[in-house]
Backbone as numpy.savetxt, mean C-alpha at the origin, in Angstrom:
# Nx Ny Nz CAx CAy CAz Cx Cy Cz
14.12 14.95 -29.06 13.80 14.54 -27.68 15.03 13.90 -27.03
15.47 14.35 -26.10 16.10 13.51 -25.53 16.20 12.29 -24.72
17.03 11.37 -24.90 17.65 9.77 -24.61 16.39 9.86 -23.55
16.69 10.21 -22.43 16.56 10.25 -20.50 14.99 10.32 -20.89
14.56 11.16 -21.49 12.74 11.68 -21.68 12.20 10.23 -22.19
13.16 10.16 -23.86 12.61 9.01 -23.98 12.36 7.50 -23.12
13.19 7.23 -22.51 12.96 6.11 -22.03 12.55 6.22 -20.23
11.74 7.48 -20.17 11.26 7.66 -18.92 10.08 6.83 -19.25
9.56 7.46 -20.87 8.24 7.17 -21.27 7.94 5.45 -21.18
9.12 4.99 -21.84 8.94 3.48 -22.04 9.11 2.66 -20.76
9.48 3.37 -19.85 9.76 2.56 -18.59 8.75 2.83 -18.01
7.77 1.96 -16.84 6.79 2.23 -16.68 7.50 2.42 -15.24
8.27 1.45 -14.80 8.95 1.63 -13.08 9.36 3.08 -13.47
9.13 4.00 -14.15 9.80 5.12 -13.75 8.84 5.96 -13.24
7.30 5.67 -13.60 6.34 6.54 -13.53 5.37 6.09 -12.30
6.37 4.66 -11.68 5.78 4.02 -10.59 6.70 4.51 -9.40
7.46 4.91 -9.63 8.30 5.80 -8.07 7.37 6.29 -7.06
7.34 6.46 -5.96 7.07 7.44 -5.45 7.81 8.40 -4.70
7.46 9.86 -4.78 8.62 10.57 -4.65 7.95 11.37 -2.65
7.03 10.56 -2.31 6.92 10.53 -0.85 5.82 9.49 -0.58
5.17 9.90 0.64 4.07 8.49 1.07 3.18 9.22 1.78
1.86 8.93 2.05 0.76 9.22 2.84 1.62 9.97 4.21
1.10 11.11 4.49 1.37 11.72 5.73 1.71 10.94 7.14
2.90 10.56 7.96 3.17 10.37 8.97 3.88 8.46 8.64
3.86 8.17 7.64 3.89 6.94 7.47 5.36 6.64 7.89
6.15 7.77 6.73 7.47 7.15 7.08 8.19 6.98 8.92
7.47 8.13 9.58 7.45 8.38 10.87 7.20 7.03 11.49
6.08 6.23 11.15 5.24 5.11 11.96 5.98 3.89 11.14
6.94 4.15 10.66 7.11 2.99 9.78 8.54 2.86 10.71
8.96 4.18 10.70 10.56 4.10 11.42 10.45 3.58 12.72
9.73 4.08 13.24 9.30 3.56 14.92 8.92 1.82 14.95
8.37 1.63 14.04 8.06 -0.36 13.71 9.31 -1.12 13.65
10.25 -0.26 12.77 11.24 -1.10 12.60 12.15 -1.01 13.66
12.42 -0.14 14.67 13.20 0.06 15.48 12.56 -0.71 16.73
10.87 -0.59 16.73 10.77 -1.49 17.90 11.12 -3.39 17.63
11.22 -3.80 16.58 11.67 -5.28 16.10 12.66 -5.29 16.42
13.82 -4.57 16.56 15.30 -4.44 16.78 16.45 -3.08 16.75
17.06 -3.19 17.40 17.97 -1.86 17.51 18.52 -1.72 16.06
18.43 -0.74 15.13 19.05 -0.69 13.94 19.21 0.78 13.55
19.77 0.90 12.42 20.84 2.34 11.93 19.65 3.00 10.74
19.65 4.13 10.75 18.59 5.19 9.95 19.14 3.96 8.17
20.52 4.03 7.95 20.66 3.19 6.60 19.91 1.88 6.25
19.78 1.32 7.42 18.76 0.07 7.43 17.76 0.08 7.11
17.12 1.40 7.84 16.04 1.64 6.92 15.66 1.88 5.91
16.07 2.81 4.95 15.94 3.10 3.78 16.28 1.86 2.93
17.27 0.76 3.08 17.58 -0.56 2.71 16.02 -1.08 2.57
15.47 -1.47 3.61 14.25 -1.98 3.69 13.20 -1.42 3.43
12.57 -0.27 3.07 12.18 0.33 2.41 11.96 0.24 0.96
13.20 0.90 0.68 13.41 0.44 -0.82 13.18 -1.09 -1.37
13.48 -2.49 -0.36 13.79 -3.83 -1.04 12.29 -4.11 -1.02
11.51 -3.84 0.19 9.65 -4.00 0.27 8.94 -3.36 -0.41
9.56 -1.90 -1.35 8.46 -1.76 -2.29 9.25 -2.02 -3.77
10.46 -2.38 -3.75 10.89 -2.83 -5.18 11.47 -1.96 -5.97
12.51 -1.09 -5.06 12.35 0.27 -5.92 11.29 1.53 -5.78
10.27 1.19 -5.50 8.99 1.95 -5.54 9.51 3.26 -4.89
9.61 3.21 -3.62 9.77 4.54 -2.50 11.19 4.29 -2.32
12.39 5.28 -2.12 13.64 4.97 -1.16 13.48 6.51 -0.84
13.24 6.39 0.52 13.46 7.81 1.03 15.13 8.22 1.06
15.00 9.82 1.09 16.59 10.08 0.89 17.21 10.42 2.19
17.81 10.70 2.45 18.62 10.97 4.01 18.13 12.22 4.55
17.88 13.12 3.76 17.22 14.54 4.04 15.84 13.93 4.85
15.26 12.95 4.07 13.73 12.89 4.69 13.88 11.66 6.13
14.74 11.08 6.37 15.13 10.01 7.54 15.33 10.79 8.46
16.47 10.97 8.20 17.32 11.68 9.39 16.57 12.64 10.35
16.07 13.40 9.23 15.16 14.52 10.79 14.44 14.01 11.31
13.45 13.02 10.62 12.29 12.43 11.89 13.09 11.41 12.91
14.14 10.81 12.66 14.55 10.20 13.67 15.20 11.26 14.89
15.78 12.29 14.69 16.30 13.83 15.29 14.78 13.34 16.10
14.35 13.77 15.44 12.71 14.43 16.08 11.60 13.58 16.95
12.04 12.49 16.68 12.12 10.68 17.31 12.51 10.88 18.79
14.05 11.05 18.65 14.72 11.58 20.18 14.46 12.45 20.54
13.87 13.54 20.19 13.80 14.95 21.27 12.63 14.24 21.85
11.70 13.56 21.45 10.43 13.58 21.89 10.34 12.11 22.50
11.54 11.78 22.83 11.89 10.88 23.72 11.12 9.30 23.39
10.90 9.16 21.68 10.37 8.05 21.07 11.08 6.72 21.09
12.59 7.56 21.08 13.07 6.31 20.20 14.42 7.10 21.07
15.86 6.20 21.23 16.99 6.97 21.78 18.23 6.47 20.85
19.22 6.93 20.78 20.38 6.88 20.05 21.47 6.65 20.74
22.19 5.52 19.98 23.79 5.58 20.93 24.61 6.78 20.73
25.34 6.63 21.80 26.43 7.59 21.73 26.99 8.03 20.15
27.69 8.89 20.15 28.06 9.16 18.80 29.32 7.90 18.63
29.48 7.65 17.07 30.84 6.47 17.23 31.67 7.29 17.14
32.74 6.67 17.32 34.17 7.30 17.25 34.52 7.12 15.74
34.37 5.71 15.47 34.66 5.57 14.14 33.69 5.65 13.29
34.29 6.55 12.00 33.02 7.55 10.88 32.65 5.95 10.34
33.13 5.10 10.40 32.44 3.98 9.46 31.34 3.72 10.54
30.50 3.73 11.39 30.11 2.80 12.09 29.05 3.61 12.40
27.80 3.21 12.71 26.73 4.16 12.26 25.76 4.46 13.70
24.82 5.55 14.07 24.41 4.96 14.96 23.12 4.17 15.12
23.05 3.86 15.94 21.73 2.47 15.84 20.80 2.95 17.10
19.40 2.76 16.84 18.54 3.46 17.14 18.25 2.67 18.33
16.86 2.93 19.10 16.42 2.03 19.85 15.26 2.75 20.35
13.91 1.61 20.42 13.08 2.74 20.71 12.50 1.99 22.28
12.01 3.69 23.03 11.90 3.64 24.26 9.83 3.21 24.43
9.79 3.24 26.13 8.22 2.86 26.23 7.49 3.68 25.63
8.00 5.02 25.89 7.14 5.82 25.36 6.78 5.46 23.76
7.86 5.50 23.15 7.59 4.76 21.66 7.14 3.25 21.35
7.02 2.78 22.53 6.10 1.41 21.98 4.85 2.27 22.49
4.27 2.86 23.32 3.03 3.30 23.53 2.65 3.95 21.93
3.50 4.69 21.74 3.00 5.57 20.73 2.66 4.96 19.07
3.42 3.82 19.09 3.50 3.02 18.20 2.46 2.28 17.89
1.42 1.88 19.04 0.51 0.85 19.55 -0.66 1.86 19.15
-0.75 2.90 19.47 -1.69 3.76 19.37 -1.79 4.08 17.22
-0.65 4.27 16.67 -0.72 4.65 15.52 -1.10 2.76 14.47
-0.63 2.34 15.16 -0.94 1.05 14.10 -2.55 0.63 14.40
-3.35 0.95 15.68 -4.64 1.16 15.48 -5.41 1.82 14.74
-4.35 3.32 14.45 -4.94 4.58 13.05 -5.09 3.90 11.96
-3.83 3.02 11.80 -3.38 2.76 10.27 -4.48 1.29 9.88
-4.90 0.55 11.53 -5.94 -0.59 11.16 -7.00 0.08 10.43
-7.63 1.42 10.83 -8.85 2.16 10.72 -8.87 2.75 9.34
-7.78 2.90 8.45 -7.35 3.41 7.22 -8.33 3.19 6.34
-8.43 1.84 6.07 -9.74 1.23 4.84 -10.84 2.37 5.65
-11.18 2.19 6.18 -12.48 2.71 6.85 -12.61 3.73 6.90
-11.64 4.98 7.02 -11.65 6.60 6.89 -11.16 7.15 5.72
-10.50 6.10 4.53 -10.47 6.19 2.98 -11.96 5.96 2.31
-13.17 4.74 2.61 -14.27 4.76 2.03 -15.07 5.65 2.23
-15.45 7.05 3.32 -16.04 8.00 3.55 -15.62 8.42 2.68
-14.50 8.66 1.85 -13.95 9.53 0.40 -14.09 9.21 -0.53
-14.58 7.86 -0.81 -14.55 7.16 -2.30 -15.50 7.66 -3.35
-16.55 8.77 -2.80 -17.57 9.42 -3.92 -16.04 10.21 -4.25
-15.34 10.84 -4.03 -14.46 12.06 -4.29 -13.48 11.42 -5.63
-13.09 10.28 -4.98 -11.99 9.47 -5.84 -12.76 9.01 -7.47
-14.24 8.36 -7.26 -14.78 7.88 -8.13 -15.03 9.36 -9.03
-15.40 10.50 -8.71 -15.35 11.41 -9.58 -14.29 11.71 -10.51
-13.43 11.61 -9.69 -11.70 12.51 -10.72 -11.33 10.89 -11.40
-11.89 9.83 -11.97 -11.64 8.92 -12.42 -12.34 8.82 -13.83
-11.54 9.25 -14.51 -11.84 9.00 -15.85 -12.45 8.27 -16.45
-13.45 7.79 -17.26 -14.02 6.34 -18.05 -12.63 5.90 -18.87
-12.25 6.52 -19.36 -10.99 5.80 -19.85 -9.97 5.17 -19.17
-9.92 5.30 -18.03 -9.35 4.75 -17.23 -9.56 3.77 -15.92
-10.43 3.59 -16.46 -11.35 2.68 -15.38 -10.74 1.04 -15.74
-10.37 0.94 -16.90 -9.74 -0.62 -17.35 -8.62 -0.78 -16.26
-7.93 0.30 -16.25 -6.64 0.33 -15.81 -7.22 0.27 -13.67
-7.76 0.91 -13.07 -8.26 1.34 -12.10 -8.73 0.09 -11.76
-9.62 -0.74 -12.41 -10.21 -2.30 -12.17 -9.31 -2.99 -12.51
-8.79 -3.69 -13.32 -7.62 -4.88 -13.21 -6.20 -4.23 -12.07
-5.81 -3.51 -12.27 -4.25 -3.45 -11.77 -4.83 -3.50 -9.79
-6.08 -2.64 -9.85 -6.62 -1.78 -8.33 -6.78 -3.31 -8.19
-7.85 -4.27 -8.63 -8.29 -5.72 -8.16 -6.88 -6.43 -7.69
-6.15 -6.57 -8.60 -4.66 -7.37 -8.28 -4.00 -6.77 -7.67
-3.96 -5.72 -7.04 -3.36 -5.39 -6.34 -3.55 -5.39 -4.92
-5.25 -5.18 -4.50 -6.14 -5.33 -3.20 -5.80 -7.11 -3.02
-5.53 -7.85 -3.70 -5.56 -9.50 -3.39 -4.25 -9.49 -3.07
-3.14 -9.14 -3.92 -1.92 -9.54 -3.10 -1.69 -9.04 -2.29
-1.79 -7.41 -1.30 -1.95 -6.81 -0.43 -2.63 -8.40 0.47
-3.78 -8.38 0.24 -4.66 -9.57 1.16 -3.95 -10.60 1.66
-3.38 -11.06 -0.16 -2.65 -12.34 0.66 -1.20 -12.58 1.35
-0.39 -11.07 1.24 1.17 -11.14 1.81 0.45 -11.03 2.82
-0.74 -9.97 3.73 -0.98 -9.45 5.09 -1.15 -11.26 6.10
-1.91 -11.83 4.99 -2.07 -12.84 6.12 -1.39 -13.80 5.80
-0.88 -14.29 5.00 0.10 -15.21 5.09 1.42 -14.93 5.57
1.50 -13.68 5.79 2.84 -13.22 6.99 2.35 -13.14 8.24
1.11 -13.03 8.48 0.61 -13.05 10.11 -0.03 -14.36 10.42
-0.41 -15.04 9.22 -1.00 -16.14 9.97 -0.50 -17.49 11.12
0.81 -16.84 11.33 1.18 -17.81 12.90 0.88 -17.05 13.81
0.71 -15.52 13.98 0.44 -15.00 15.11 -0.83 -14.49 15.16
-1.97 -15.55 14.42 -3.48 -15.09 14.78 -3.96 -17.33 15.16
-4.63 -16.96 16.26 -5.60 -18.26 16.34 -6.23 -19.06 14.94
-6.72 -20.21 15.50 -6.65 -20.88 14.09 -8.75 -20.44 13.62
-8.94 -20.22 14.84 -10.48 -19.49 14.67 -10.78 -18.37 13.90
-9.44 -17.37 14.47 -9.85 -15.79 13.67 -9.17 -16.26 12.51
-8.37 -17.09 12.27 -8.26 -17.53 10.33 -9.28 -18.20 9.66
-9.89 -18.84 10.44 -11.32 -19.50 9.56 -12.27 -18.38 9.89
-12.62 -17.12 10.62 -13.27 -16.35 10.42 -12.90 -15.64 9.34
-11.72 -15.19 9.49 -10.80 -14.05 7.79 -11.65 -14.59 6.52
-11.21 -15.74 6.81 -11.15 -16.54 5.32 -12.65 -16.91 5.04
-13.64 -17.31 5.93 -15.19 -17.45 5.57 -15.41 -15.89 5.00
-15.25 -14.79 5.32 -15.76 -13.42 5.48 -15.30 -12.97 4.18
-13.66 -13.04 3.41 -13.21 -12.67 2.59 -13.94 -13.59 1.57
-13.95 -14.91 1.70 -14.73 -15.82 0.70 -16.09 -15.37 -0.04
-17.00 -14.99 1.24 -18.08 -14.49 1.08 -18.20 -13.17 0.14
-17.32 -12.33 0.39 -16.95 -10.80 -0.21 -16.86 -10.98 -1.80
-16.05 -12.14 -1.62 -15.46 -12.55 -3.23 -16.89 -13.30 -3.57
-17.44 -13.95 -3.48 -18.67 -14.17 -3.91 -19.98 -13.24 -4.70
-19.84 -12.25 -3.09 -20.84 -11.24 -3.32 -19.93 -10.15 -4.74
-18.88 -9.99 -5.27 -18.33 -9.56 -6.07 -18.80 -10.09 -7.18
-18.14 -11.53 -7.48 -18.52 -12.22 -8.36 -19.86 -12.28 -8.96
-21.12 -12.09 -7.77 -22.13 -12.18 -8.23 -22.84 -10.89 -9.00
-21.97 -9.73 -8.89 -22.36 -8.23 -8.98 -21.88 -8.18 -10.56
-20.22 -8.95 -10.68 -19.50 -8.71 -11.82 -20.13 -9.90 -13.11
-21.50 -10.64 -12.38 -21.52 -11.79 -13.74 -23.19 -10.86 -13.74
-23.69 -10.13 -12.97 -24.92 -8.98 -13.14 -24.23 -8.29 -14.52
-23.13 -7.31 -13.91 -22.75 -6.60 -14.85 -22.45 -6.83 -16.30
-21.64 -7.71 -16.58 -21.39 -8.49 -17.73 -23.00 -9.01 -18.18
-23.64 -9.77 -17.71 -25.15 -10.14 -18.73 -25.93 -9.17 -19.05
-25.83 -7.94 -18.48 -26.66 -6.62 -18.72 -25.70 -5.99 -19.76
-24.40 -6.01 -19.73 -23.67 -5.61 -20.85 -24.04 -6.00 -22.30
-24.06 -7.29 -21.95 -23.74 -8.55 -23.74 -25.62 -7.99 -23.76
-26.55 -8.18 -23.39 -28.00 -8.13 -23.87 -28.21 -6.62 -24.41
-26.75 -5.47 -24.37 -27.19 -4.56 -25.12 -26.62 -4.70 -26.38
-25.95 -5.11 -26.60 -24.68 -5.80 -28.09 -25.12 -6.84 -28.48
-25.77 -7.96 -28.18 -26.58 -8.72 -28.91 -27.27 -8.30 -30.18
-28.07 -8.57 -31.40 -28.92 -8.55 -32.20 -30.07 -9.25 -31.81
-31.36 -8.40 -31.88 -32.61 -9.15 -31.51 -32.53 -9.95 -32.84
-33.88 -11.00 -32.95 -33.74 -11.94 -34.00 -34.69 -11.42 -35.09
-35.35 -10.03 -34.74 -36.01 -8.93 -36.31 -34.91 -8.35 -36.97
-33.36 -8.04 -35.97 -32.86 -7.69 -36.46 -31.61 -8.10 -36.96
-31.81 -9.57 -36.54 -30.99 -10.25 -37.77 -31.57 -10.69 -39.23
-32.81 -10.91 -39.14 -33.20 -11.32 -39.98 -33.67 -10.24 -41.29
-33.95 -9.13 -40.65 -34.22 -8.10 -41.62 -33.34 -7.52 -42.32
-33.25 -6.80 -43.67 -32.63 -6.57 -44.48 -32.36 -5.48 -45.60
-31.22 -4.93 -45.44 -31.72 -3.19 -45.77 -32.28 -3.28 -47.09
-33.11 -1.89 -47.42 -34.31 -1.81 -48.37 -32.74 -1.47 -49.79
């Protein structure tokens, strides 16, 4: 076997790459970052890569054209070309691309909600053997998702819709808890020994 095979296996960040992303993302992702500030297609992929850890770095093949395709469609506009090859160009996006932008981050609010119409589909192709893996990593992973989203937004929401978040999510985690200590006592009362059958004794 070779070196590279072997230690694809042992590395688990290797099998955690992703080698693209949900349809239109990188598109709606480029347009976000350009409306925060005028910046260069390299910036992006920088930030990209540092927010998922390695995870995703798109390659220049996959940037470059949607930003092309950005400007024809009059999303986003580009400086002049530089003169000097070191110096890159830097994007900037127009009204039309904050309209369009405003409209897609409402899609992407709606996401949870047009992924659970699918979840009979997902729960099928899910293995029992893999369900350990699917519940711990899927659980820890839905909470830190939870808690970067609002502890990076929580200066730009009222102090009301944070005590609403947080009563609502509380509650959720409750109603969980109360499902997962169901599950577990219906578990242990089949693995138990009744007390005939501790006490009895083979012939």
């Amino acid at each position: 076997m070779r070196q590279s095979d072997s230690q694809e296996k042992d590395d688990p960040s290797v099998h955690d790459r992703l080698h693209s992303a949900p349809k239109g993302l990188l598109r709606y992702y480029i347009l976000h970052k350009i409306a925060q500030k005028p910046i260069h297609g390299y910036e992006i992929i920088q930030d990209i890569d540092s927010k998922t850890e390695g995870a995703w770095r798109p390659g220049a093949g996959s940037l470059y054209p949607i930003l092309k395709k950005l400007v024809s469609e009059g999303l986003i506009k580009a400086d002049p070309e530089p003169s000097n090859e070191a110096t890159r160009r830097v994007y900037q996006i127009t009204p039309k691309g904050v309209e369009s932008l405003a409209h897609a981050k409402e899609m992407f609010a709606n996401f949870q909600q047009r992924f659970g119409s699918l979840r009979r589909l997902f729960i099928e192709l899910i293995d029992p053997e893999n369900l350990a893996t699917f519940f711990v990593d899927g659980s820890n992973r839905q909470f830190q998702m939870a808690q970067e989203m609002l502890e990076s937004k929580r200066d730009k929401i009222s102090p009301a819709d944070l005590e609403y978040i947080l009563k609502e999510y509380t509650l959720n985690l409750e109603r969980q808890m109360n499902w997962a200590n169901r599950m577990s006592n219906r578990s242990r009362s089949k693995v138990i020994p009744t007390a005939r059958q501790k006490t009895s004794k083979p012939r």
